[in-house]
C-alpha positions in Angstrom: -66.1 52.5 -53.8 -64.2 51.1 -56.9 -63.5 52.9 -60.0 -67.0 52.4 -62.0 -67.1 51.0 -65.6 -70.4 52.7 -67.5 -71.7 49.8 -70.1 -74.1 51.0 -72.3 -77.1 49.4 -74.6 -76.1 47.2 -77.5 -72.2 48.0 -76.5 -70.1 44.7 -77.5 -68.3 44.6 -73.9 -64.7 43.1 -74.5 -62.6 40.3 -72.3 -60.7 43.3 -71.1 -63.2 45.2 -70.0 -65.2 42.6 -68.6 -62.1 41.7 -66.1 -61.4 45.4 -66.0 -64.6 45.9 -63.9 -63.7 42.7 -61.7 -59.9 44.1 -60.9 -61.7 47.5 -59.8 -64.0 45.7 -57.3 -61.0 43.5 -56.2 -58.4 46.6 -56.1 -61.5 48.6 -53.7 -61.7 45.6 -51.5 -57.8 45.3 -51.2 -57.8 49.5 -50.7 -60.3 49.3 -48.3 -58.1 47.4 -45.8 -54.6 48.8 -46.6 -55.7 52.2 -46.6 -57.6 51.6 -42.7 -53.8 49.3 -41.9 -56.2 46.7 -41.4 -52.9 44.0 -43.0 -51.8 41.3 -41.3 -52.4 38.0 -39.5 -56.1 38.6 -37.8 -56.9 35.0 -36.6 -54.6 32.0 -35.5 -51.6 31.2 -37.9 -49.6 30.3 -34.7 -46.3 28.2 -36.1 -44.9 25.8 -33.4 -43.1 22.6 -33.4 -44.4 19.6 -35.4 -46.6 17.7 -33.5 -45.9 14.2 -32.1 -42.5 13.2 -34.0 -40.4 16.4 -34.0 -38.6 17.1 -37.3 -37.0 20.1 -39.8 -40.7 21.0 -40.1 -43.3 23.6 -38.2 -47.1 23.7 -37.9 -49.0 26.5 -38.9 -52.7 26.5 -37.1 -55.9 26.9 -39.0 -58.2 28.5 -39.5 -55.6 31.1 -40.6 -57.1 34.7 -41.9 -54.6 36.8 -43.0 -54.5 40.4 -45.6 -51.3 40.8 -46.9 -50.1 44.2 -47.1 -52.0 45.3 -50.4 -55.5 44.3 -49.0 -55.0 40.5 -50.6 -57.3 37.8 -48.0 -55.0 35.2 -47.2 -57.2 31.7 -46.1 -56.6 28.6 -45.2 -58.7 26.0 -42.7 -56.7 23.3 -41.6 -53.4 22.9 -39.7 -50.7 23.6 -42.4 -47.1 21.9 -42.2 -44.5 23.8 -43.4 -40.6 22.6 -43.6 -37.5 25.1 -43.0 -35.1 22.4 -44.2 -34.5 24.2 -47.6 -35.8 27.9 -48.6 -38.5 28.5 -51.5 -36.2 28.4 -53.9 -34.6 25.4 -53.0 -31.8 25.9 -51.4 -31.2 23.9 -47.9 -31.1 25.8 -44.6 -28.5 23.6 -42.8 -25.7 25.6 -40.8 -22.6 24.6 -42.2 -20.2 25.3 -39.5 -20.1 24.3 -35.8 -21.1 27.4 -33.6 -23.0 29.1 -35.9 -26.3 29.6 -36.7 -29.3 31.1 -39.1 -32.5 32.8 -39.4 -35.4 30.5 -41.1 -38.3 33.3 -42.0 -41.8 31.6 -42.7 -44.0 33.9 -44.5 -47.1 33.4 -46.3 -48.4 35.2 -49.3 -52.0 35.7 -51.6 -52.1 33.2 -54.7 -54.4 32.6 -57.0 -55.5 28.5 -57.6 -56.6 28.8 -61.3 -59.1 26.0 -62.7 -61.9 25.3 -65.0 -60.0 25.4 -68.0 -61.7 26.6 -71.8 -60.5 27.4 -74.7 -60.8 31.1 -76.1 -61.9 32.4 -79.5 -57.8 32.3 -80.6 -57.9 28.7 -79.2 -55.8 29.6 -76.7 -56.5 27.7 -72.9 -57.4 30.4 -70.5 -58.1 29.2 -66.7 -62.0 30.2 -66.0 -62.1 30.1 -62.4 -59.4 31.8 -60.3 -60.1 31.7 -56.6 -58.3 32.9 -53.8 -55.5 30.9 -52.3 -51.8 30.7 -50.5 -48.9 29.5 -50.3 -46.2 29.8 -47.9 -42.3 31.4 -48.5 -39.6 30.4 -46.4 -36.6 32.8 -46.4 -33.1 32.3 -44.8 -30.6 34.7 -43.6 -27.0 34.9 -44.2 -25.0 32.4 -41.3 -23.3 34.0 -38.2 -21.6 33.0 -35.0 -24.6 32.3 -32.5 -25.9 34.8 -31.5 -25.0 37.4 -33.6 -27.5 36.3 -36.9 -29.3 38.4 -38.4 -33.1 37.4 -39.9 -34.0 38.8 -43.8 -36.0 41.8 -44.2 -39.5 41.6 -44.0 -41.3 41.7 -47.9 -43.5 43.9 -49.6 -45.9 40.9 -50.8 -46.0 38.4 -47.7 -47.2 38.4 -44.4 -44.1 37.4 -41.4 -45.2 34.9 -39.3 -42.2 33.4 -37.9 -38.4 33.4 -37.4 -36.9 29.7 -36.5 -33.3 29.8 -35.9 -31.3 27.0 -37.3 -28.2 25.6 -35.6 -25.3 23.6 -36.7 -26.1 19.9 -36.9 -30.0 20.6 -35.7 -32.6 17.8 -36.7 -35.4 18.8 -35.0 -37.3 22.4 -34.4 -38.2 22.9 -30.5 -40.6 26.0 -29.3 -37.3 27.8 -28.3 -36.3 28.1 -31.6 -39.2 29.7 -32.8 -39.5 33.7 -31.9 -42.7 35.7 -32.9 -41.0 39.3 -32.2 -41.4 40.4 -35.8 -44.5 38.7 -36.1 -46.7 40.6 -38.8 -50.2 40.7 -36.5 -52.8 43.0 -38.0 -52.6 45.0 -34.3 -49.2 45.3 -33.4 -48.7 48.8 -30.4 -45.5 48.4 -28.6 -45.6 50.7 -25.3 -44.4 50.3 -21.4 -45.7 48.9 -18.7 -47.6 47.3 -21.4 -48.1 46.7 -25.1 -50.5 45.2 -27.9 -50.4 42.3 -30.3 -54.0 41.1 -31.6 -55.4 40.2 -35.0 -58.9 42.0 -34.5 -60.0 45.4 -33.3 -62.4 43.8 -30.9 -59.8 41.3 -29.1 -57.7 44.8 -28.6 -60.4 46.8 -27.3 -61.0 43.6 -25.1 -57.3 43.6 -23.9 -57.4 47.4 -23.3 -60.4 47.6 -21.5 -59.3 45.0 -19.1 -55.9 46.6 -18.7 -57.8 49.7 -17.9 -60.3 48.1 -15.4 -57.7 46.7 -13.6 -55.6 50.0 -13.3 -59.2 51.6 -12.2 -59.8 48.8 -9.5 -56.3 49.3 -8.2 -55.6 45.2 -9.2 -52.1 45.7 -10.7 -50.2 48.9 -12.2 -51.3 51.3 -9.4 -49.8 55.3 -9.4 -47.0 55.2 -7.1 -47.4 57.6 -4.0 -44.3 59.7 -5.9 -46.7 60.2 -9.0 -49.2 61.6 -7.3 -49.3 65.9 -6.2 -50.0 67.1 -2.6 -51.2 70.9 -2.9 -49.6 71.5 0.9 -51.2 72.4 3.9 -51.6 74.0 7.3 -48.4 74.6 9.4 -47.4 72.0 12.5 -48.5 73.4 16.2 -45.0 74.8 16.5 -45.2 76.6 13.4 -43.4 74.3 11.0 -44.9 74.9 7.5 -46.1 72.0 5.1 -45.7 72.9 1.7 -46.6 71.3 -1.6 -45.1 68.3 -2.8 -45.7 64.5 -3.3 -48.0 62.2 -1.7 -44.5 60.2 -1.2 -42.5 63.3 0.1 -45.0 64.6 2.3 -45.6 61.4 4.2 -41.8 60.6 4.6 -42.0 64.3 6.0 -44.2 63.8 8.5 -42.7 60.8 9.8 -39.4 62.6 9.7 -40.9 65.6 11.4 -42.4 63.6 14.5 -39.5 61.0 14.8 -37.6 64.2 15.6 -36.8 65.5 18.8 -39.3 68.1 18.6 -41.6 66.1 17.3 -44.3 66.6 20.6 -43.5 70.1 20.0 -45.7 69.3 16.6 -48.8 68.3 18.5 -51.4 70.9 20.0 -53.0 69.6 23.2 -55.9 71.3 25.3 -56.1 72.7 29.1 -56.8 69.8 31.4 -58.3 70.7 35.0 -57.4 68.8 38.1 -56.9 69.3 41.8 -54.2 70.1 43.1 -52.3 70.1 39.5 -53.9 71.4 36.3 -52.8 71.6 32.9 -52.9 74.8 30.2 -53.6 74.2 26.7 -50.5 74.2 24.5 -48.5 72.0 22.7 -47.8 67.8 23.9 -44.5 69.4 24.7 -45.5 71.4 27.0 -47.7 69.1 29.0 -45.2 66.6 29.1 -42.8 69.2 30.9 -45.3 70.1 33.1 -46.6 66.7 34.0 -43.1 65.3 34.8 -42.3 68.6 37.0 -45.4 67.6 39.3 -44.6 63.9 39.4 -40.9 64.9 40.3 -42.3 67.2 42.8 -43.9 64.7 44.7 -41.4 61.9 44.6 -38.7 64.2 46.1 -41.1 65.5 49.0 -40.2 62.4 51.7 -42.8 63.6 53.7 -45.4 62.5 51.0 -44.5 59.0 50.6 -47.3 56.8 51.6 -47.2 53.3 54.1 -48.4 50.3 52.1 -50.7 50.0 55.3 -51.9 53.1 55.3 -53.1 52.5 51.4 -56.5 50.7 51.6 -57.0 47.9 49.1 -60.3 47.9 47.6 -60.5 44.3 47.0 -60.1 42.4 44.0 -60.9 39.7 41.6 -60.6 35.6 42.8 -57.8 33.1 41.8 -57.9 30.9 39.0 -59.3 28.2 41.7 -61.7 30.7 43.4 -60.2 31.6 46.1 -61.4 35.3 46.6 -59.6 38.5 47.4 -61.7 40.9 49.8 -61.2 44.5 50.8 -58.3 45.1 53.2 -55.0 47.1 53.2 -52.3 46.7 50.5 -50.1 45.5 53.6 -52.8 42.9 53.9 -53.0 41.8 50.3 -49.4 41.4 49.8 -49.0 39.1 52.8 -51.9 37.1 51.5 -50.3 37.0 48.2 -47.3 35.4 49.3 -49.5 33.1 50.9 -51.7 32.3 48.6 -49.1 31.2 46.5 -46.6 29.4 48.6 -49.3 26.9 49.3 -49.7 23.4 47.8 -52.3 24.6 45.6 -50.3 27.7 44.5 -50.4 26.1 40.7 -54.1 26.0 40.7 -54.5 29.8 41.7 -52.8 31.3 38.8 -53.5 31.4 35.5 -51.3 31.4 32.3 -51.8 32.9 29.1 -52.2 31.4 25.5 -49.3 29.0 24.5 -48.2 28.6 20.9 -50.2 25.6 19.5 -48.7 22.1 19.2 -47.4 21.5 15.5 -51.0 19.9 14.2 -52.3 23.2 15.1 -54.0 22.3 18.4 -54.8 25.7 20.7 -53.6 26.3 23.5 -55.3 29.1 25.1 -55.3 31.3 27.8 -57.9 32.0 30.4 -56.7 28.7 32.1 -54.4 28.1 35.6 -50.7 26.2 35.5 -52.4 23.5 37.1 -54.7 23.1 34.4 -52.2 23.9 31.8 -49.5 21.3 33.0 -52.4 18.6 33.0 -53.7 19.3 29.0 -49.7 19.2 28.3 -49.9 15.4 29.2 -53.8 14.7 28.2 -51.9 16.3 24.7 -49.2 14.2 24.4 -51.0 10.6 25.6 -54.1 11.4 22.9 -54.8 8.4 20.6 -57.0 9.5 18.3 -57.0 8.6 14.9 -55.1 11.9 13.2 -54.9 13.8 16.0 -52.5 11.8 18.1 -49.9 12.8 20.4 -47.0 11.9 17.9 -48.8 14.5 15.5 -48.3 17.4 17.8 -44.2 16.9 18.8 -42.1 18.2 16.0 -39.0 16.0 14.6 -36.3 17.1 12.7 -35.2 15.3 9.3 -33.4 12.5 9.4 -32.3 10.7 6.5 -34.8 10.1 3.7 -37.4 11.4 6.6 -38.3 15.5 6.1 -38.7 17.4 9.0 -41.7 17.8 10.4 -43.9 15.8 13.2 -43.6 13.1 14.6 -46.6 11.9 13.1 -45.8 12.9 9.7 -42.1 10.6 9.8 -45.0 8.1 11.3 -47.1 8.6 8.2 -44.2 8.6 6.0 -42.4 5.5 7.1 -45.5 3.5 6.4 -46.2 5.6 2.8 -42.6 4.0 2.0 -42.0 0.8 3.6 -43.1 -2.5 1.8 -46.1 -4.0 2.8 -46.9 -7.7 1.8 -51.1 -6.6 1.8 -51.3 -3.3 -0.2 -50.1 -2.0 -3.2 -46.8 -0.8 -3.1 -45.1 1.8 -5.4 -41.6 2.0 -6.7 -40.2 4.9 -8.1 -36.1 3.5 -7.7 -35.3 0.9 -9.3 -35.5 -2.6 -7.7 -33.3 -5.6 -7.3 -34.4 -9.0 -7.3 -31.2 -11.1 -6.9 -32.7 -14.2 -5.0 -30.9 -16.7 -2.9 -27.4 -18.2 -3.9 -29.1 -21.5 -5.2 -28.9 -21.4 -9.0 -31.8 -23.3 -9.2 -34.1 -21.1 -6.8 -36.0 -18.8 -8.1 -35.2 -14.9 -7.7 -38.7 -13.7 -7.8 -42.0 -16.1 -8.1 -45.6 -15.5 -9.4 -48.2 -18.4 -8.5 -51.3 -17.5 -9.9 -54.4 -19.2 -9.9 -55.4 -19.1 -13.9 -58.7 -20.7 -15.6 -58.3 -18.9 -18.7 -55.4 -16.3 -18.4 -54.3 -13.6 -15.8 -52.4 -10.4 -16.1 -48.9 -10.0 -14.5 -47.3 -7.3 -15.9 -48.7 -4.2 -17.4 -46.2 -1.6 -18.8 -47.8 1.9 -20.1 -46.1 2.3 -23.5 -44.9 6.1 -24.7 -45.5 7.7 -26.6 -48.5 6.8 -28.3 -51.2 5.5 -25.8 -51.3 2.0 -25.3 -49.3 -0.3 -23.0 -47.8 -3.6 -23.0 -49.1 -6.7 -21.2 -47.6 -10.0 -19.8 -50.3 -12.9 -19.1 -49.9 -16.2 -17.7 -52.6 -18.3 -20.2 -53.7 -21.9 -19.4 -50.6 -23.6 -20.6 -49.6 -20.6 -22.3 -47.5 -17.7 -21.8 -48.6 -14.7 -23.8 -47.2 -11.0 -24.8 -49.4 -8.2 -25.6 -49.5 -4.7 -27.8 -52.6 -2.6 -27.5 -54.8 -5.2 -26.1 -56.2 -5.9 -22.5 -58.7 -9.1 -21.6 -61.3 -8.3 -19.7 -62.9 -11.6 -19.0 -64.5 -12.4 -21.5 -62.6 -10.0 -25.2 -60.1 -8.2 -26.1 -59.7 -4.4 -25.6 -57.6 -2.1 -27.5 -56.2 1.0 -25.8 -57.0 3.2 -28.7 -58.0 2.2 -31.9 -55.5 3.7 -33.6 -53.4 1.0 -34.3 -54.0 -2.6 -34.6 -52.9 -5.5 -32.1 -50.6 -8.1 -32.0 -50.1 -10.8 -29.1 -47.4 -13.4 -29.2 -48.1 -17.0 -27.6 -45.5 -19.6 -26.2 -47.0 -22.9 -25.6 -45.6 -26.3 -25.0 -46.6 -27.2 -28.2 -45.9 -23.9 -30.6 -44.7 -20.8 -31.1 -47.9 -18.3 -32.2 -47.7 -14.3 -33.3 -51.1 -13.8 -33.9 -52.6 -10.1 -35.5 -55.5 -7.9 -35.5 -55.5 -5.3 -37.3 -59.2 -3.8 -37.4 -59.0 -0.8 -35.7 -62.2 -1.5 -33.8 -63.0 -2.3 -30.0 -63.5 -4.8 -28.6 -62.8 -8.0 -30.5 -63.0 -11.7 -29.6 -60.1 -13.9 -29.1 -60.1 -15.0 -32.8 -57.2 -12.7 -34.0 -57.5 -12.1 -37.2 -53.9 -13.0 -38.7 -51.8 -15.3 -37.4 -47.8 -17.0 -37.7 -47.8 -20.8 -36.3 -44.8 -22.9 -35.7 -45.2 -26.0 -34.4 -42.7 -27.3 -32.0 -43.5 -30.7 -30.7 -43.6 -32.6 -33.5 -39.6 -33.6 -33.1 -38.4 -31.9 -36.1 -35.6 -29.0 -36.4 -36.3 -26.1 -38.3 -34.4 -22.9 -38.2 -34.0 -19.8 -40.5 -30.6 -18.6 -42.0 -28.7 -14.9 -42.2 -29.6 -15.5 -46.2 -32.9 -15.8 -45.9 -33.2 -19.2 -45.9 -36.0 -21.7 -44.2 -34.6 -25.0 -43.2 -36.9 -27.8 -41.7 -37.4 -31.7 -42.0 -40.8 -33.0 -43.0 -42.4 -33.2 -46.3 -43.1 -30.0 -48.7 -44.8 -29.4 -51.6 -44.2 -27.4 -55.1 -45.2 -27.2 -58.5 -43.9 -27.8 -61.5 -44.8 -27.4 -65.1 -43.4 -26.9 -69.0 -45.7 -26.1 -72.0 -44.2 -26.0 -75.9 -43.3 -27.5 -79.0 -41.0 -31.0 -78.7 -37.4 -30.8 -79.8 -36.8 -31.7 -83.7 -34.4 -34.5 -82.4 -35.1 -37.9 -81.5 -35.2 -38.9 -78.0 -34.8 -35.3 -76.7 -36.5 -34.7 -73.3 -37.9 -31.2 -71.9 -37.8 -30.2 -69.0 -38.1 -27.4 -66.0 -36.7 -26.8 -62.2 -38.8 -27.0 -59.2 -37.5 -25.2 -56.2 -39.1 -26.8 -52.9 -40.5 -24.1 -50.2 -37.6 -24.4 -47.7 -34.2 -26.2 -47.2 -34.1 -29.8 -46.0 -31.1 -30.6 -44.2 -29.8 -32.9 -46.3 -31.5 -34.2 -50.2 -34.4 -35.4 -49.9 -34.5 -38.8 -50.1 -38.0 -39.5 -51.5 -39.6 -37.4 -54.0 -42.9 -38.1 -55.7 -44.2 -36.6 -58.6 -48.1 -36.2 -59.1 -49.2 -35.3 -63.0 -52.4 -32.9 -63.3 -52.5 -33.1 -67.1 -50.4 -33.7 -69.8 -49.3 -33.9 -73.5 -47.8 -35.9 -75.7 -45.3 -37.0 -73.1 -44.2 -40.9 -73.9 -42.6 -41.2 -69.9 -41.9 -38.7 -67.0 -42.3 -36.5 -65.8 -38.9 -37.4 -63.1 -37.0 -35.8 -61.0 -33.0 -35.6 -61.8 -30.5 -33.4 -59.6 -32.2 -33.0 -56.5 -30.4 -31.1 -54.4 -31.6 -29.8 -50.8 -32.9 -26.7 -52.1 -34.7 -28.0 -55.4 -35.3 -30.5 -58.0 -35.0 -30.7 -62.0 -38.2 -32.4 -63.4 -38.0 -33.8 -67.0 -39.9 -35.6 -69.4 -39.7 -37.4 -72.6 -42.0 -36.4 -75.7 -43.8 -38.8 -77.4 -43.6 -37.2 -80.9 -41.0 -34.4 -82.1 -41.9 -31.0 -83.1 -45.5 -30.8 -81.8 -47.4 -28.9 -78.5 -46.2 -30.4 -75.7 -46.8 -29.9 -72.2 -46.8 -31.3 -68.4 -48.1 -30.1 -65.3 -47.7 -31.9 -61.9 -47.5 -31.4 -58.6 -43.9 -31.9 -56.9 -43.9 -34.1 -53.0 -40.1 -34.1 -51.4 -39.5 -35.8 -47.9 
């Protein structure tokens, strides 16, 4: 709780005491947090490159919740923009020499926005409402060779939530720059395999419970077999103890003691009865010694050896075509073997085993004879189906834009890449379209069939989102931003920006406009520049500024004022005409709207190609005079 302020009845509570008591709730609030470490960033506040149109500026993401390291709740809601170019107080950031660089700090610290202001009993203005508010610090480092700079120490009264390091001629801020190692986040536990960095005590717990889950499970960070104790145990067979060590140790042991020599000796094994030979119970060793003494036994005694026609041959299983195998001697077998075999159908009566499968993955398996083998080989390779051919299960090697692979695939890949006149084909090289020798033939030629107007060229435009369109109109040719026909209106690609569309015609040149920023709109745009070209005039627009063009013009002229003292004086004003003719004008015709005491005139006098002079005479001297009249040149 906060310190505690005791008011009493009738007490006359003072200004200080009054914001006494709100400091001590504040301070207990601030407390609260810094004394549990609960400081820091605890939601968002990520800084990354400017979006869109990268400059010396970063993004800071919103909504940001921050306590700075007294307590102080740091807000904001929206995406902030923040620029690095110069520090807070000032100062720019730019590295002055080539191969060198700088660390950019952006840190963000507890204001107050004061407001409501009122005037006190010593008429003095005091600020009523003071709420909670920010504003970010940028802080640079002293300049180094790359990478050797060093970033300024963290502060007492901010929160860190970036370092941007700023290189020598550098005009835009990339995500490499930016480094979040010192990164001020409210949960910060460094540790290996693994480590924290979270702004709220539930997104931690979250992180650690799934770290832990997953060592439990056995998904990732398992205990090594060499981390793990083996108590020891009982001895081998041939007395060979196994003491404790580590799961790791004690199996490369017992590989090490079986992959020895004496490794049978290892093995107990029990009596075995038999007639004539039996075997005692020992060790593996010892049966093996015993069992190859017998066998060698018999070998050497000649008189033992048996007469293939004396063994008799129980009779076995057919041939792969049927043909059986009955009961006789082994003499008689193996004779019928040979005969079997040598025959024409000597394919058909034995069988092969499973094959590797073709490259499309086709089986072949086993259980089948040679004869039957050999004959799926060709019913394979002459198979038509569609994506199962033949050419799909014979490999090929690559060969020059072709990867290896089958022969199918370089199939299926020729016809992906050559040009076909009847589908769409895609480039992604670029093409030349050079056209025949003859000047006057066309390289490349679009006849189109158009009622109203049809697309030719559609180009996707980056890197906002719309693209750029070429149409063929009815006696037209027109250029599009942001807008596509569909038939029957326009279409914009996003509503972002407006649309413009220029138009050649036989008969004009036309940029037309619109720049509502809804969808879709007809095809009245609504601003547009005209210039008309078949009416046989020349026209043209100068470096100066300057808009030359035959045909008449209009201007205005006008003078309003007292008459000259003198006799016969005349008054008088310029008119400059709205473009340049080619040469003076040679008729110019002045209309009068209204005028007053003017005895002749208004003329013209001077005309040059630019402009006339336009004077009049008054009718009496030293009273109001005016004229105002319209000015016609041609």
């Amino acid at each position: 709780m906060s310190a505690r302020k005791q008011f009493f009845f009738r007490e006359r509570v003072t200004e200080g005491e009054l914001n006494a008591a709100f400091d001590d709730l504040e301070n207990a609030d601030h407390n609260l947090a810094a004394d549990l470490g609960f400081t820091g960033v605890l939601a968002n506040a990520v800084v990354s490159p400017h979006a869109l149109v990268g400059d010396l500026t970063v993004d800071v993401s919103g909504p940001g919740i921050l306590l700075d390291p007294q307590g102080a709740r740091i807000f904001f809601s929206s995406l902030q923009n923040v620029s690095v170019a110069q520090d807070h107080n000032g100062v720019a950031t730019a590295v002055s020499s080539a191969g060198h660089e700088k660390v950019v700090s952006v840190f963000v610290m507890f204001d107050r926005a004061v407001s409501d202001p009122r005037i006190d009993g010593n008429s003095v203005t005091v600020f009523f409402q003071q709420d909670e508010a920010f504003k970010f610090v940028v802080v640079q480092g002293a300049e180094a060779a790359a990478g050797s700079s060093v970033p300024p120490p963290l502060r007492a009264d901010a929160i860190l939530l970036a370092d941007v390091t700023r290189r020598f001629g550098q005009g835009q801020i990339f995500a490499a720059d930016i480094s979040t190692a010192r990164r001020q986040d409210a949960l910060v536990v460094t540790g290996a395999p693994r480590s924290l960095r979270r702004g709220r005590t539930l997104e931690a717990l979250s992180d650690l419970l799934s770290l832990y889950n997953a060592h439990v499970s056995g998904t990732v960070d398992r205990h090594p077999a060499a981390a793990i104790d083996y108590a020891g145990g009982g001895a081998w067979f041939d007395g060979v103890a196994n003491p404790a060590a580590t799961v790791e140790a004690q199996l490369d042991k017992i590989v090490t003691d079986l992959a020895a020599a004496s490794g049978a000796a290892k093995l107990g094994a029990a009596a075995t009865a038999g007639t004539p030979n039996a075997l005692v119970a020992g060790s593996v060793k010892s049966q093996l010694d015993a069992l190859l003494a017998d066998i060698n036994a018999h070998i050497n005694n000649a008189s033992g050896a048996h007469a293939a026609s004396a063994i008799a041959y129980a009779g076995g299983g057919a041939w792969k075509d049927g043909t059986t195998n009955p009961a006789a001697t082994v003499e008689a077998q193996l004779d019928k073997v040979v005969s079997d075999l040598t025959a024409d159908a000597g394919a058909a009566r034995v069988g092969t085993a499973a094959r590797g499968n073709w490259l499309d993955g086709r089986a072949n398996p086993a259980g089948v004879s040679v004869l039957a083998a050999l004959t799926k080989i060709i019913t394979d390779l002459s198979d038509q189906t569609a994506g199962a051919d033949g050419a799909a299960r014979i490999g090929a090697q690559a060969s020059g834009s072709l990867a290896s692979g089958s022969v199918r695939s370089q199939l299926d890949a020729l016809g992906a890449s050559a040009f076909r006149a009847t589908v769409a084909n895609v480039f992604t090289a670029t093409q030349t379209f050079n056209g025949t020798a003859d000047e006057t033939a066309p390289a490349l030629t679009t006849t189109p069939s158009v009622s109203n107007r049809r697309l030719l060229w559609d180009i996707t435009g980056a890197p906002v989102t719309y693209h750029y369109r070429m149409y063929a109109g009815n006696q037209a040719f027109e250029l599009t931003l942001n807008a596509r026909w569909d038939g029957a209106q326009w279409i914009k690609d996003s509503t972002d920006f407006p649309s413009t569309k220029l138009v050649l015609t036989h008969a004009e040149f036309r940029l037309e406009c619109d720049s509502a920023r809804t969808s879709p709109f007809t095809d009245v745009w609504t601003s547009s520049l005209r210039i008309a070209l078949s009416d046989g005039f020349f026209r043209s627009l100068d470096v100066n500024g300057n808009w030359t063009a035959l045909g008449p013009t209009e201007t205005y002229a006008g003078w309003e004022g007292r008459s000259p003292t003198g006799a016969q004086s005349f008054v008088g004003t310029a008119a400059a005409f709205r473009k340049v003719f080619p040469a003076v004008p040679s008729s110019i015709t002045i209309v009068v709207l209204t005028s007053a005491n003017i005895a002749s005139g208004p003329t013209s006098f001077f005309p040059t190609v630019a402009g006339t002079g336009v004077s009049a005479l008054p009718l009496s001297a030293n009273t109001n005079t005016s004229f105002y009249a319209r000015v016609i040149a041609q």
